[in-house]
C-alpha positions in Angstrom: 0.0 0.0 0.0 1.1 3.4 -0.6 -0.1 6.6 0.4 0.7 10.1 0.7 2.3 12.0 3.7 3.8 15.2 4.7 6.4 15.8 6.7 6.6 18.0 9.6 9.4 17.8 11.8 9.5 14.2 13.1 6.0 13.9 12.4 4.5 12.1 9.0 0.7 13.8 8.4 -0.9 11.3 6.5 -2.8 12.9 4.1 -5.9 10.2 3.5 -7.8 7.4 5.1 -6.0 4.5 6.5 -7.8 0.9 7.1 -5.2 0.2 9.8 -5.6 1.0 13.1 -4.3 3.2 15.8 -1.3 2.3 17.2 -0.4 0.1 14.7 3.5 0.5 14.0 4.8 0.6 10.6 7.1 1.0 8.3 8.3 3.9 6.1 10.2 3.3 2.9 11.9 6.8 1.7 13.6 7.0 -2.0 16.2 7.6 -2.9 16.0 9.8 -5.8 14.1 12.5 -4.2 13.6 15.5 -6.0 16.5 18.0 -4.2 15.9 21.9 -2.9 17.5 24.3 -5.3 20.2 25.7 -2.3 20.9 22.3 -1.9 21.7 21.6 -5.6 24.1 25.0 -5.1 26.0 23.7 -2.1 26.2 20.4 -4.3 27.4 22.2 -7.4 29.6 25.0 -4.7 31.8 21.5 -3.5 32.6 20.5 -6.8 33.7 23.7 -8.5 37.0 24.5 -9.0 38.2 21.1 -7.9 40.6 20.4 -10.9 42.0 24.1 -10.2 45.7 23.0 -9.5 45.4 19.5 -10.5 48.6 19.2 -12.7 47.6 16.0 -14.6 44.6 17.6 -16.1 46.8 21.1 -16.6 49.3 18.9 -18.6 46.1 17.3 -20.7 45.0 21.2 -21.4 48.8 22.7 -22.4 48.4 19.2 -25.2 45.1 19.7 -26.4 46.1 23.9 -26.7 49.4 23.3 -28.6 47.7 20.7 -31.2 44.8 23.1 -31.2 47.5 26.2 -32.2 50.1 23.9 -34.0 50.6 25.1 -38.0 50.8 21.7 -39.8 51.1 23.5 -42.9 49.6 22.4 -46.3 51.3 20.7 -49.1 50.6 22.4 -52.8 51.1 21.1 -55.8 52.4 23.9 -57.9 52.5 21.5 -61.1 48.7 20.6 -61.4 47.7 24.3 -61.4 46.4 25.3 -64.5 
């Protein structure tokens, strides 16, 4: 059975009719992909930024992908074939 609840505090508010009855003790299953607060998304993202900053590996992996990016490979030309 599943029903609806609210949470307030350390108190569930059921919000509909149960066929159980008082006293009875039960069980609470919570997921785990709740949907999460905006401010908590930002302290999330705020713990993660930056945390490459003065990692040298992934400096080294940017200076290679810069100097291929900026290399001049040149381009052959075939003076001969042009009419």
């Amino acid at each position: 059975m599943k029903v609806k609840g609210i949470i307030r505090g350390k108190t569930i508010e059921i919000l509909e009719s149960l066929p159980v009855p008082d006293g009875l003790e039960i069980f609470i299953e919570i997921p785990d992909n709740l949907p999460v607060e905006s401010d908590e998304k930002w302290e999330q993202l705020q713990a993660i930024i930056g945390a490459w900053k003065n990692d040298e590996e992934i400096t080294e992996i940017f200076n290679g992908i810069d100097r291929e990016r900026h290399a001049d490979l040149g381009q052959t030309i075939n003076f001969d074939n042009l009419n």
